[in-house]
C-alpha positions as CSV (number, residue, x, y, z in Angstrom):
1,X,46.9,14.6,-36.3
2,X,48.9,14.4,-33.1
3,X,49.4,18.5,-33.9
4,X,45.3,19.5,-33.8
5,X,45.3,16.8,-30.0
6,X,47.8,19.6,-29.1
7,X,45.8,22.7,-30.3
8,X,42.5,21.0,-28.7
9,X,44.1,20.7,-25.7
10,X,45.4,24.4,-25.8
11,X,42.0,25.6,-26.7
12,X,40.3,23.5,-23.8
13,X,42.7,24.6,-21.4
14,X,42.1,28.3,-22.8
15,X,38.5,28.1,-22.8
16,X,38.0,25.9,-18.7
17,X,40.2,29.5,-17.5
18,X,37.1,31.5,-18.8
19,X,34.6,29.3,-16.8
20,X,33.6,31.1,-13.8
21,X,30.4,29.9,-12.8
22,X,28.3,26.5,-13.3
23,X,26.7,26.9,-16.2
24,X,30.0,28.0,-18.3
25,X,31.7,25.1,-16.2
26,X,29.1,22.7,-17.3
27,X,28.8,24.1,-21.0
28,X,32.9,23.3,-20.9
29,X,32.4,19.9,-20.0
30,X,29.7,19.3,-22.4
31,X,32.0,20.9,-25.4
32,X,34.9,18.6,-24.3
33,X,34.1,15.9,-22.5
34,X,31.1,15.1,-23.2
35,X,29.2,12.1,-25.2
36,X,29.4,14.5,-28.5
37,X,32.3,16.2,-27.3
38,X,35.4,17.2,-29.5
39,X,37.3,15.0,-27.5
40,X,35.2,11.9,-28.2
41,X,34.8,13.4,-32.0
42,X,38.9,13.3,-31.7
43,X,38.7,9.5,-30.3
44,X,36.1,8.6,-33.2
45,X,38.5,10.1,-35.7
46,X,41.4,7.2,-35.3
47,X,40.4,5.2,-38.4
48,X,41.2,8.1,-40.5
49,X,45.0,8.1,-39.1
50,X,47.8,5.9,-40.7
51,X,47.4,2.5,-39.5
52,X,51.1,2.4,-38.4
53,X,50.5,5.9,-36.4
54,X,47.4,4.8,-35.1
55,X,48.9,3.2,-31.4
56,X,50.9,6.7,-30.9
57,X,47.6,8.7,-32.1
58,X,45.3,6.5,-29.5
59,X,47.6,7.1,-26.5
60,X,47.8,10.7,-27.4
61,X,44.3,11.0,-27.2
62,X,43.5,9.1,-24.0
63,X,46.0,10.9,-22.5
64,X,43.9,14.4,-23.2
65,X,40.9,13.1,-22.4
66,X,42.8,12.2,-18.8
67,X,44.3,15.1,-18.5
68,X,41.2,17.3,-19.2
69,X,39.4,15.6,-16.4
70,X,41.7,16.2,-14.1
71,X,41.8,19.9,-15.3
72,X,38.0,20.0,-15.0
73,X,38.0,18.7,-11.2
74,X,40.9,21.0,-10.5
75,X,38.7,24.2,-11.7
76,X,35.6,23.1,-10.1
77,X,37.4,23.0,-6.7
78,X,38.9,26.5,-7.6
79,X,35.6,27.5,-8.4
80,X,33.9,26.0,-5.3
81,X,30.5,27.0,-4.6
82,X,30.0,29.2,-7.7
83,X,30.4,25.7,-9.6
84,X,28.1,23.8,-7.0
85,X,25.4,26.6,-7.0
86,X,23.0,27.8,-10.1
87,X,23.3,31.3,-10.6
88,X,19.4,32.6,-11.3
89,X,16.5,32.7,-8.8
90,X,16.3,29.7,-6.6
91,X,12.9,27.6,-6.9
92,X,10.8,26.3,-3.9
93,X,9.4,23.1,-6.0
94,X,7.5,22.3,-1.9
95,X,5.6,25.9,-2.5
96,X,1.5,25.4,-3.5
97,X,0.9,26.4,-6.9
98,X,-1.2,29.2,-7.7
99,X,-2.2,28.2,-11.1
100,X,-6.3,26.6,-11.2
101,X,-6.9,23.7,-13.2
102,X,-9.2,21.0,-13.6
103,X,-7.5,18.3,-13.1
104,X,-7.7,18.2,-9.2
105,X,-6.3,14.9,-7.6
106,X,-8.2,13.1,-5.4
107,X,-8.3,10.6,-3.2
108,X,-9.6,7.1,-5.1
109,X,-13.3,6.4,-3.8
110,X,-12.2,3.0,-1.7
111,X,-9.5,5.4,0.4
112,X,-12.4,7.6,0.9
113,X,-14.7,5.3,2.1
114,X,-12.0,3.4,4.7
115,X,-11.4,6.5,5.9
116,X,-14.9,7.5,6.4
117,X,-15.6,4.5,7.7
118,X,-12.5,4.5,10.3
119,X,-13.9,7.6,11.2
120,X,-17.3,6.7,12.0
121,X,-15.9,3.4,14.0
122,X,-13.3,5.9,15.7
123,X,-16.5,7.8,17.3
124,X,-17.4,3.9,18.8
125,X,-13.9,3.7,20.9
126,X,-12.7,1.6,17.4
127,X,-8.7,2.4,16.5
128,X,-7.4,0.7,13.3
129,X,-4.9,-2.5,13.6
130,X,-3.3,-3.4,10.4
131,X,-1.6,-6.8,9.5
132,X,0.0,-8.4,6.6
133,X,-1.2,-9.5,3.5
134,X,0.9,-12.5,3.1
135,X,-0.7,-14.6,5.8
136,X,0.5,-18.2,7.0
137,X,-1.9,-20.9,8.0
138,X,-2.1,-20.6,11.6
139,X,-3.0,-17.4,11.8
140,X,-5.4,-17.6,8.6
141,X,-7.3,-20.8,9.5
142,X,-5.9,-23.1,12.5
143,X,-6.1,-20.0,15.5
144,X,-9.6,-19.0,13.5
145,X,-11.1,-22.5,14.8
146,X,-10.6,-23.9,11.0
147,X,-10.1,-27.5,11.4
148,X,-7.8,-29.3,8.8
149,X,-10.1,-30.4,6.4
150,X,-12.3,-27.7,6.0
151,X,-13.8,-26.6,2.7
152,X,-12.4,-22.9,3.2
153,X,-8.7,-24.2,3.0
154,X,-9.4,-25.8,0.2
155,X,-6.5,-25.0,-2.8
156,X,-8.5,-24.3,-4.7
157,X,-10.3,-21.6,-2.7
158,X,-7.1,-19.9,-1.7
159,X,-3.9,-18.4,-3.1
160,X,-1.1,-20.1,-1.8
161,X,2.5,-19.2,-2.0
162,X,3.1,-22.5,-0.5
163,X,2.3,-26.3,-1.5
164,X,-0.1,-27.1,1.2
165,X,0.7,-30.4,1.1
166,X,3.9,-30.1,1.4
167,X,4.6,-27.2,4.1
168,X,3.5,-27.7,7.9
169,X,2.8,-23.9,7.8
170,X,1.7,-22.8,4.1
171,X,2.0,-19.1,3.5
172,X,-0.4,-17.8,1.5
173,X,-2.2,-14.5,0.5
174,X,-4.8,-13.8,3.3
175,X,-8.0,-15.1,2.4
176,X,-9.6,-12.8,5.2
177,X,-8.8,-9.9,7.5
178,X,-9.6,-12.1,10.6
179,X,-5.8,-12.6,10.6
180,X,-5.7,-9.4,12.3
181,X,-7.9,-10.3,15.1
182,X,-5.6,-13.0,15.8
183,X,-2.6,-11.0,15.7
184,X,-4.2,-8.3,17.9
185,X,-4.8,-10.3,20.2
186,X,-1.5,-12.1,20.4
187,X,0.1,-9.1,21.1
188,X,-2.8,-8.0,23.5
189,X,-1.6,-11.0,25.6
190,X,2.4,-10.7,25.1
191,X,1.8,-7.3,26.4
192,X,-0.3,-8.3,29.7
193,X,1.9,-11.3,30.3
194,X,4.7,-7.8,31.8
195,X,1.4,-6.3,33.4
196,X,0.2,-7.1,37.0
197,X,-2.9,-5.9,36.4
198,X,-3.6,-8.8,34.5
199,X,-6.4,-10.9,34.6
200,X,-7.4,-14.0,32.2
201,X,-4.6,-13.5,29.9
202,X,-5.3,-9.4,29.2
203,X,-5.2,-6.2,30.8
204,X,-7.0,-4.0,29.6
205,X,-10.0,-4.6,26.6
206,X,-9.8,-4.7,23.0
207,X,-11.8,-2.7,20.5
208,X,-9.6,-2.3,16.7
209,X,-11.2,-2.4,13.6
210,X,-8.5,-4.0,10.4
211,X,-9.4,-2.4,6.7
212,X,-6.9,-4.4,4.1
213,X,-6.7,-6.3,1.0
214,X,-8.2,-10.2,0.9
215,X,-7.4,-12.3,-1.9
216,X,-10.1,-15.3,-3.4
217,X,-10.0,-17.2,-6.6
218,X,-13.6,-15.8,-7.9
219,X,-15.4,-15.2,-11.0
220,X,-15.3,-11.5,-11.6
221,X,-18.4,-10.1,-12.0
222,X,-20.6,-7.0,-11.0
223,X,-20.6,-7.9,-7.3
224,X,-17.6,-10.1,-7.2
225,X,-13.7,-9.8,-7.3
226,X,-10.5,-12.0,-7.4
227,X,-9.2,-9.0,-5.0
228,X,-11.1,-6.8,-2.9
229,X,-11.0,-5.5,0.8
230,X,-12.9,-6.1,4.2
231,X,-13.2,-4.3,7.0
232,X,-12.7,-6.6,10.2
233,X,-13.9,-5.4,13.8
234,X,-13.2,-7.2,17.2
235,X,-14.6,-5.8,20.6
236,X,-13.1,-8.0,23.5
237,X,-14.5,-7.0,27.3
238,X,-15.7,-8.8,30.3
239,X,-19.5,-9.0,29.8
240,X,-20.0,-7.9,25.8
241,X,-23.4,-10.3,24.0
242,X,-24.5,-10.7,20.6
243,X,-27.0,-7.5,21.9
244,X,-23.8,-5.3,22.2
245,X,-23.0,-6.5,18.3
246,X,-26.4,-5.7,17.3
247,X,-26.3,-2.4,18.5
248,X,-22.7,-1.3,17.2
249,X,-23.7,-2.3,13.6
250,X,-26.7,-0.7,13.9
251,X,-25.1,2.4,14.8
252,X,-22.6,2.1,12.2
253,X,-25.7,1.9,9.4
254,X,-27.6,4.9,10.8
255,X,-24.1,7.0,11.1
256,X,-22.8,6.3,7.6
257,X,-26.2,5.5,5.4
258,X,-28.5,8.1,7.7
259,X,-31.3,7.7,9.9
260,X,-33.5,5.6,8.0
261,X,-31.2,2.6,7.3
262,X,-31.8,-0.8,7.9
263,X,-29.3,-3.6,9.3
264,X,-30.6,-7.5,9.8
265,X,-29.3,-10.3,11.4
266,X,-29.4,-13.9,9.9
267,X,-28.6,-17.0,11.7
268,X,-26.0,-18.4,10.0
269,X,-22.0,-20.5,10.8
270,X,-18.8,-19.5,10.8
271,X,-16.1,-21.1,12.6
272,X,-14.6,-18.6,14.6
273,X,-17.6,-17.3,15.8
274,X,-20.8,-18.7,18.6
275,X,-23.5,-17.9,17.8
276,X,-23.1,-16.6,14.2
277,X,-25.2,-14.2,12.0
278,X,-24.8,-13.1,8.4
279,X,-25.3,-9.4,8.2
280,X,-27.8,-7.3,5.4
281,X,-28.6,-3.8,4.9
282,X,-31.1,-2.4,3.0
283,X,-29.1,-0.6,0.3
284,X,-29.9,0.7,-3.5
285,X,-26.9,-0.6,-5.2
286,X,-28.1,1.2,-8.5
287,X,-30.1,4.4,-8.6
288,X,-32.7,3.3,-11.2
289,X,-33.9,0.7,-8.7
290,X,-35.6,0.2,-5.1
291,X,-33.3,-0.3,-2.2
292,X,-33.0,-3.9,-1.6
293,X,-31.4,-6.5,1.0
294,X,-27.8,-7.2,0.2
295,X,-25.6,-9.2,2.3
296,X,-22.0,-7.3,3.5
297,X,-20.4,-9.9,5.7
298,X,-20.7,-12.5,8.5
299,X,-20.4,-11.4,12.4
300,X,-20.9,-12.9,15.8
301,X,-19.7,-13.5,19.1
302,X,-16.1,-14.8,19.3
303,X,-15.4,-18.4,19.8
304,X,-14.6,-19.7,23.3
305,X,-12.0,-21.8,21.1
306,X,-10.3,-18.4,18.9
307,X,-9.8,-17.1,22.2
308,X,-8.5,-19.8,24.1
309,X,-5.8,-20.7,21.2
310,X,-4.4,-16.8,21.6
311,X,-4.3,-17.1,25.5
312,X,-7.6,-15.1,26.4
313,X,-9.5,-17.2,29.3
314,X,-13.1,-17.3,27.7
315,X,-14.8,-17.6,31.0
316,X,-13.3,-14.1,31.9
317,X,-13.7,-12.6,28.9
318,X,-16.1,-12.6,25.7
319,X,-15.9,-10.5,22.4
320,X,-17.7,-10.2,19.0
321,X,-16.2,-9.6,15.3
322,X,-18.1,-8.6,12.3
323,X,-16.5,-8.6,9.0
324,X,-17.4,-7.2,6.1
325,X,-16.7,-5.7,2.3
326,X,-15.8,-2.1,1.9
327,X,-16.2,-2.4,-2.2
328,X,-20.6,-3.1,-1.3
329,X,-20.4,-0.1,1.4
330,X,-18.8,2.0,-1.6
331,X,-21.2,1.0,-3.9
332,X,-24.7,1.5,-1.5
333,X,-22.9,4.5,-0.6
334,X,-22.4,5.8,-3.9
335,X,-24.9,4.0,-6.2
336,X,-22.1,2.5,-8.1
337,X,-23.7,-0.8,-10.2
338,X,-21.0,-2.8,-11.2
339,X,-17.7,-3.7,-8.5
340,X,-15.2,-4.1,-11.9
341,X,-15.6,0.4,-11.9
342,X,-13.6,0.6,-9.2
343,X,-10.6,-0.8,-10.3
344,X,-10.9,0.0,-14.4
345,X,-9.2,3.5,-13.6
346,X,-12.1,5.3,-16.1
347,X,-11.7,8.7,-15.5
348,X,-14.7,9.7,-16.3
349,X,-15.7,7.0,-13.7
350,X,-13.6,8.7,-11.1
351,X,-14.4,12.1,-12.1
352,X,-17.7,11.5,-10.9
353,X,-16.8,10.9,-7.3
């Protein structure tokens, strides 16, 4: 037994001298060295030795197996960059295919429509502010003008991370992208407070609009979602009114519905906002049926006391938000019925779009 570890090792020796490129190198080290090698096959083969020849057998081969490798690095640095390069044509796997198919990605109708609407906004002077989705308290609710014991921070309303009860400062999964107002506007103010040119606690205005992810405990159902994503706008300035809101939302419905759509204004309470409204817009959410009134979010002008609480004097400067859900601006847009489509991953669903 100890004779054919001798006569592999001659023959692997014998054979590594012929390699001369990487894919002989690599075809050796597969033959020898590898999981169903010969020298593994040799290692496998120590219950059929002698039981008293077996510790002289098992040193014999461990030693091969070390020596081998060492014979295999050794030719691969001889070898150098034929053993580091494959011989053949070389593939550019970045270059566009020029086979058709079918089966063209695309982008998922919610990207679409932020996008589309990001545009649309854009045109208005609007740039996009992002914030994160794991929110903590202050920001979610106490700078939003949310007192304490308000329904909205109920538990059992909102996802926390957090015992509420037992944290100052519960994190949780925002419940609202109005966190980003806040945070655009704290770093508004950090900025002016290096800037002699201002006034009231900013120095220049603010108009950002925040697309994201919210999170609600609700009963899913064709218009409702555990999960689903707002778009959040803020326009701070030195003599903005709940006229100048009217008009940008009604510019925002004629841009992105056409000329004929139809935006109204409810009184309603939020608050974070003074005076509030709830916003509609006539929109056909399925094709068999007549357009109708459907309610996309809340809006009004921003609170002396949201302001106020991120350092922006109120009696300098006033502002309006709006806030509402992308899923119904997909679904007027597109006539899709049911909210649960866009998230089931149907392709014959998403083929249509």
């Amino acid at each position: 037994m100890i004779e054919q570890l001798d006569q592999l090792e001659a023959a692997a020796r014998s054979d590594l001298g012929s390699a001369t490129d990487a894919a002989s190198l690599e075809a050796w080290r597969v033959t020898y060295l590898g999981t169903k090698g010969r020298v593994r096959a040799a290692l496998g083969a120590t219950k059929d030795v002698p039981k008293e020849a077996r510790p002289a057998y098992g040193q014999r081969v461990n030693a091969l197996s070390a020596a081998l490798e060492e014979a295999y690095k050794a030719r691969r640095a001889q070898l150098g960059d034929a053993a580091a390069t494959p011989t053949g044509p070389r593939i550019d796997v970045t270059e566009p295919s020029i086979a058709w198919s079918r089966g063209v990605g695309r982008r998922h109708v919610l990207s679409r429509v932020i996008e589309e609407l990001a545009e649309v906004f854009g045109r208005m002077g609007f740039s996009v502010a992002r914030g994160p989705e794991l929110e903590d308290d202050e920001h979610n609710f106490v700078k939003l003008n949310i007192p304490e014991h308000h329904p909205a921070r109920d538990p059992a309303d909102n996802f926390y991370v957090d015992d509420p009860a037992l944290t100052l400062r519960p994190r949780m999964l925002r419940s609202q992208t109005s966190t980003v107002q806040v945070r655009t506007m704290e770093a508004a103010v950090a900025r002016a407070a290096a800037s002699p040119a201002a006034l009231g606690g900013l120095a220049e205005p603010i108009r950002i609009i925040a697309p994201g992810r919210v999170y609600r405990p609700d009963t899913v159902d064709a218009t409702h979602s555990f999960m689903f994503h707002q778009l959040e706008g803020l326009a701070i300035d030195t003599a903005l009114s709940l006229a100048d809101l009217k008009g940008t939302l009604a510019s925002f419905a004629r841009a992105y519905f056409g000329p004929e759509a139809q935006i109204r204004l409810r009184p309603s309470f939020f608050p974070f906002t003074e005076p509030s409204a709830e916003l509609d817009m006539m929109i056909a959410l399925n094709p068999d049926q007549p357009a109708r009134w459907i309610e996309l979010g809340g809006c009004g002008m921003v609170h002396p006391s949201v302001l106020r609480a991120c350092g922006i004097d109120p009696e300098r400067w006033s502002g309006f938000a709006f806030g509402f859900g992308i899923e119904r601006i997909a679904m007027g847009k597109y006539g899709i019925p049911d909210i649960r489509m866009l998230f089931e991953n149907d392709l014959r669903f998403l083929q249509q779009l």
